[in-house]
N, C-alpha and C positions, 0 to 999 in steps of 0.2 A: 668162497669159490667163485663166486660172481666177480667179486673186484679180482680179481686173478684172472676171470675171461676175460673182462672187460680190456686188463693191462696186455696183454698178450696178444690180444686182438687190435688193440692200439697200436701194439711196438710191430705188427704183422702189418697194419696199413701204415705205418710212417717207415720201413723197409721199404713198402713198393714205392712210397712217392720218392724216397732218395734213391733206389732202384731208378727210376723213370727219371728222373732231373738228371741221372749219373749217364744214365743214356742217350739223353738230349744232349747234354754237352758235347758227348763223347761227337757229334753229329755237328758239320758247318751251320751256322747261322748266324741269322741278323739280328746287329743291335739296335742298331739305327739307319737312319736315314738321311741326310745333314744338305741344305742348301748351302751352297757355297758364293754360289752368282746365279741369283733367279731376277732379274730386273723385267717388268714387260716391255716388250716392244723390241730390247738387245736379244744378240746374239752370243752365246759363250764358249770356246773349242778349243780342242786339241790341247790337254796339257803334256802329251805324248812327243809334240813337238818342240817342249818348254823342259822339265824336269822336275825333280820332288824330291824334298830333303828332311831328313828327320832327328835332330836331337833330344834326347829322353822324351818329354810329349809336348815340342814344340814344332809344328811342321811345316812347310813351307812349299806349296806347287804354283807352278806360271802356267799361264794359258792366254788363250788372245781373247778381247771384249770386240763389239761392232752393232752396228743396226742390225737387225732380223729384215730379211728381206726374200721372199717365196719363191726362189728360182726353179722350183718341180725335181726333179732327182740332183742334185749340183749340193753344196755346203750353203745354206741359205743366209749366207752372208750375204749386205748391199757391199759391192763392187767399187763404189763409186763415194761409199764413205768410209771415215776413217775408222781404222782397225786399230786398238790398244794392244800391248803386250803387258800383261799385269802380272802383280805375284797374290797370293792370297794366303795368311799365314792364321795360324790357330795356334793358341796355346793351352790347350787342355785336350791335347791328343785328335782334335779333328772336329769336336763337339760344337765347334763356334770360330768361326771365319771375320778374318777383317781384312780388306783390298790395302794394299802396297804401289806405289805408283813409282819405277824406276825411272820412268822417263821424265821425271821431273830431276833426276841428279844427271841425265842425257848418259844413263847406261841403259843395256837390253832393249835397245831402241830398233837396230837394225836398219836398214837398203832398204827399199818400196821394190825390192827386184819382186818378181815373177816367183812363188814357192815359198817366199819366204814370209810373205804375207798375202792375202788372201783382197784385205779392201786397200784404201790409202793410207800413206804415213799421214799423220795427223798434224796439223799445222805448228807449226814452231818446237815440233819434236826431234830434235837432231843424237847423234855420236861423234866422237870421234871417228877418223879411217883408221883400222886395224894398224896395228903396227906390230913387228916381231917380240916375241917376249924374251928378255932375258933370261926365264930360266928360276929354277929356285923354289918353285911353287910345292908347298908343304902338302900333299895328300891327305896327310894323317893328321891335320890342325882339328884340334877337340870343336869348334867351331867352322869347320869348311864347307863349301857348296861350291860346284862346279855348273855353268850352263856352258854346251857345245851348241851353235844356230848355224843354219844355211843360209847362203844368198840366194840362192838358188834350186830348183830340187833338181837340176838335170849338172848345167856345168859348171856352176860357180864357186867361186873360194868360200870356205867355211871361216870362223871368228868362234873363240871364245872368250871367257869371261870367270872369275873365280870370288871370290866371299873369306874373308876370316870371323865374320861377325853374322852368321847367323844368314846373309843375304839382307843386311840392312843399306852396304855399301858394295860397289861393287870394283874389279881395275880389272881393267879390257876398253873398249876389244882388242885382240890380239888374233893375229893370224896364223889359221891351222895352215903348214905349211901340203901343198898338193901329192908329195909323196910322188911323180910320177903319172897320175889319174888325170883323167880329162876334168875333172868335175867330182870333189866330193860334197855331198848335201848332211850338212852334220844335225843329228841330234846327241840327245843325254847317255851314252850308255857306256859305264868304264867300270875295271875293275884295278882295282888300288895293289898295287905289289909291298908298297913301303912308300916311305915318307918322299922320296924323288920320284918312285917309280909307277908305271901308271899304263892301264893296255885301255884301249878306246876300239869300239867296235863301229864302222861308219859305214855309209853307202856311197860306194863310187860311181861313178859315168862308166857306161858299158863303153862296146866300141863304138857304136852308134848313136853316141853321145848324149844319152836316155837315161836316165835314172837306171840302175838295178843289177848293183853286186855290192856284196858284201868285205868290206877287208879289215882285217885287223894291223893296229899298229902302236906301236910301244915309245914312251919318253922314258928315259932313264935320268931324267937333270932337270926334272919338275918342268919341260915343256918348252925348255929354248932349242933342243932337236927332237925330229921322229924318225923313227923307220919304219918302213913298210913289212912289217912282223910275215903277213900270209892272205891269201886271198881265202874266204868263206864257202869253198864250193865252186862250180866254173861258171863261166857267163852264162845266166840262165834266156830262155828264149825269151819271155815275160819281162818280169823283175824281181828281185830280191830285194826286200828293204825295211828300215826301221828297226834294227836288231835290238835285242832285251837277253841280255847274257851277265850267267855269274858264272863264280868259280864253285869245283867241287872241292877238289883237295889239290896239294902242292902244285900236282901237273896234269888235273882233268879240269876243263871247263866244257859249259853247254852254252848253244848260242840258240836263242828260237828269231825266228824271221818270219816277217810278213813277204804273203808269195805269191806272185799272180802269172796266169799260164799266158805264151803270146798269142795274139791276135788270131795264128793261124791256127790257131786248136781252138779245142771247146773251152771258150774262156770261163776260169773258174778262178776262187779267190781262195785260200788259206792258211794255215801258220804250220811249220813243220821246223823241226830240233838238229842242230850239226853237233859234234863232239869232238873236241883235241881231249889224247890224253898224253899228250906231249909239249904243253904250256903254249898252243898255241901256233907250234911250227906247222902243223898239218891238220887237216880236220877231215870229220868221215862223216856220211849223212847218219841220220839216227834214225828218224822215222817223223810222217806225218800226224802231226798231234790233232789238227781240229779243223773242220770247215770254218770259214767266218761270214757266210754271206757274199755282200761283196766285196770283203776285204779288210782288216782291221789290225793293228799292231799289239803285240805283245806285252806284258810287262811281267815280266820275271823275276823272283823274287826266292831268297832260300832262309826258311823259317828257325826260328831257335833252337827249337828240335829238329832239325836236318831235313825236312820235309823240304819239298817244292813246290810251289806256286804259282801260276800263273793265270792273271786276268786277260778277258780282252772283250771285246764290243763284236756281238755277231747281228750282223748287217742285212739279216734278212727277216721274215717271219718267223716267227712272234718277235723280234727286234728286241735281244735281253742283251744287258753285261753279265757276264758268267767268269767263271773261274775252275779249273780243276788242280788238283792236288798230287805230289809222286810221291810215295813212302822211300823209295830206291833208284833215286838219284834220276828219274826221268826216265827210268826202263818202263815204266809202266804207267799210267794215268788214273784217277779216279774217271766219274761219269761229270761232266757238269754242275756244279752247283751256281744259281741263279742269284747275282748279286745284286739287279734289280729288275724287273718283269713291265710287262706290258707298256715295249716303246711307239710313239707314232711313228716310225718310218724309219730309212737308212743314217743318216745323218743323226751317230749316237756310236761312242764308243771311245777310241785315242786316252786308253785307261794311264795312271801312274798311279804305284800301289807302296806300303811301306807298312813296317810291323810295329807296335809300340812296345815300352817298353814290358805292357800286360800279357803279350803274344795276340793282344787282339789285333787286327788288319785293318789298315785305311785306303780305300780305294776309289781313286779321283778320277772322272770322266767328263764328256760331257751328253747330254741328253735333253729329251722330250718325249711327252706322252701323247694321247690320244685327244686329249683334252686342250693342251695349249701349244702352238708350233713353236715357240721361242724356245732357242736352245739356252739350258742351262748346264751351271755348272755341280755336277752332286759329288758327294762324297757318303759315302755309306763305308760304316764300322761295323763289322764282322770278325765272328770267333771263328778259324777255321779247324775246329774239333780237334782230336788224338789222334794220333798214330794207330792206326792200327794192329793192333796186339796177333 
């Protein structure tokens, strides 16, 4: 009778801990924590501006390197010395990082324009000048990677660049053509039709030839023409910029946007969701998803299981990267879940995120804490729980 209480009483506390482990799961959390570029004395940003690429669990994000240098509220980059554009690649899902240097095959090199880089081009770092693409370019190559880059953040010609190998080599730059716009400032954000086809969500020149609207536009011949598909909403007073959009199904996508009010209002900063459910001919606003402080871009993301995702860098007190979650397509939002805590200050966030093949999450930033002002570059591996039942 005894060894039967005992057994019973056993299988009764090893129920509650798989009870409790079943329930911890069921709940986002962290696995890790991963330096990516912690160097002292450098600075490391923005892969938001760069892009992030994932095959089975080998990954690949670009960001910029530079001296660390204390300019008080500003990006405490030195001005005045040279700024890298690097890749940083992992082959065990995020867990360990090794620098890639393009600018030694003189790709991803870019202009020293104004937005496009933040310190100097670096001495005997050159490109090619853009030239028109022929066209052709595979979407769907089992090893692809695409980077879109600005010259400019207000009016200049955009360039990109594409990978059959993983981002080992790259052919570009090639000229995004202007569509019409004073100025588009290109980043990474496209959603793949087929193997020619291909819709790019970019930030054009207002009329005041400013940074800050949203337009979508489409290649149908792998990139040797575009069209001007629609504009994201109308010219906002502020700006609009930095979009991070997937698709739902055939003919719904969501677009989130980083969003700032103008001048003449109570200047406020944060990210808010548009919707086509007509592939993109029209869009409707959705609703404001999240304050960011003062200001931080999106990164969008739609999980194995259909969930949604999305990170971003909130820019104010307590200074965290966070993420929230949609069971239903973005009608709704979870609360924040905190993907890393206690930043030193504004200058921390410009997330790109990507799922492995585990459904675990890799979420690339950059940051600092209280402790050391050099920006780094992190990467923290997080489960983002179940669906809710």
């Amino acid at each position: 009778m005894t060894i039967r209480f005992l057994r019973d009483f056993s299988c009764a506390i090893l129920s509650v801990v798989v009870a409790a482990n079943v329930y911890a799961a069921d709940k986002p959390h962290v696995i890790e924590k991963v330096g990516v570029f912690n160097v002292d004395g450098k600075f490391g940003g923005w892969p938001a501006n760069h892009g992030m690429w994932i095959w089975d669990n080998e990954i690949l994000v670009g960001f910029s390197t530079g001296e660390y240098k204390d300019l008080g509220n500003r990006h405490n980059i030195d001005r005045e010395k040279p700024e890298h554009h690097v890749l940083a690649r992992s082959l065990d899902g995020g867990h360990s990082w090794k620098l890639e240097y393009p600018a030694e095959q003189h790709v991803l090199v870019g202009p020293s324009g104004k937005g496009f880089r933040h310190g100097t081009l670096p001495p005997g770092q050159y490109e090619p000048e853009p030239i028109d693409c022929p066209g052709g370019i595979d979407f769907t190559h089992p090893d692809f990677a695409m980077t879109l880059r600005m010259t400019d953040s207000n009016t200049g010609q955009s360039r990109f660049y594409y990978s059959y190998d993983r981002g080992h080599t790259w052919k570009g730059p090639f000229k995004l053509p202007m569509m019409g716009q004073k100025g588009i400032s290109a980043r990474t954000d496209m959603v793949v039709n087929g193997k020619h086809d291909c819709l790019f969500f970019l930030t054009a020149a207002k009329q005041d030839n400013k940074e800050g609207r949203i337009i979508c536009a489409r290649t149908t011949d792998g990139c040797k023409t575009f069209e001007l598909v629609s504009y994201v909403g109308p010219e906002p007073k502020g700006y609009y910029i930095m979009p991070s959009t997937i698709r739902i199904s055939p003919t719904e996508l969501l677009c989130t946007i980083r969003c700032k009010s103008g001048e003449s209002e109570k200047v406020r900063s944060w990210i808010e969701s548009w919707r086509s459910k007509d592939n993109c001919k029209t869009w409707e606003f959705d609703k404001e998803l999240t304050d960011c402080g003062e200001g931080n871009p999106p990164a969008l993301i739609k999980l194995k299981d259909g969930r949604l995702c999305m990170a971003y860098g909130f820019r104010d007190a307590p200074f965290e990267m966070r993420a929230i979650l949609s069971s239903d397509n973005g009608k709704t939002w979870s609360e924040p879940f905190v993907v890393e805590a206690n930043g030193g200050g504004r200058d921390i966030g410009y997330p790109r995120m990507v799922q492995r093949p585990d459904g675990n999450l890799v979420t690339v930033y950059y940051f600092h804490d209280k402790t050391d002002p050099d920006r780094k570059i992190n990467a923290t591996i997080w489960n983002p729980g179940s669906p809710a039942k």
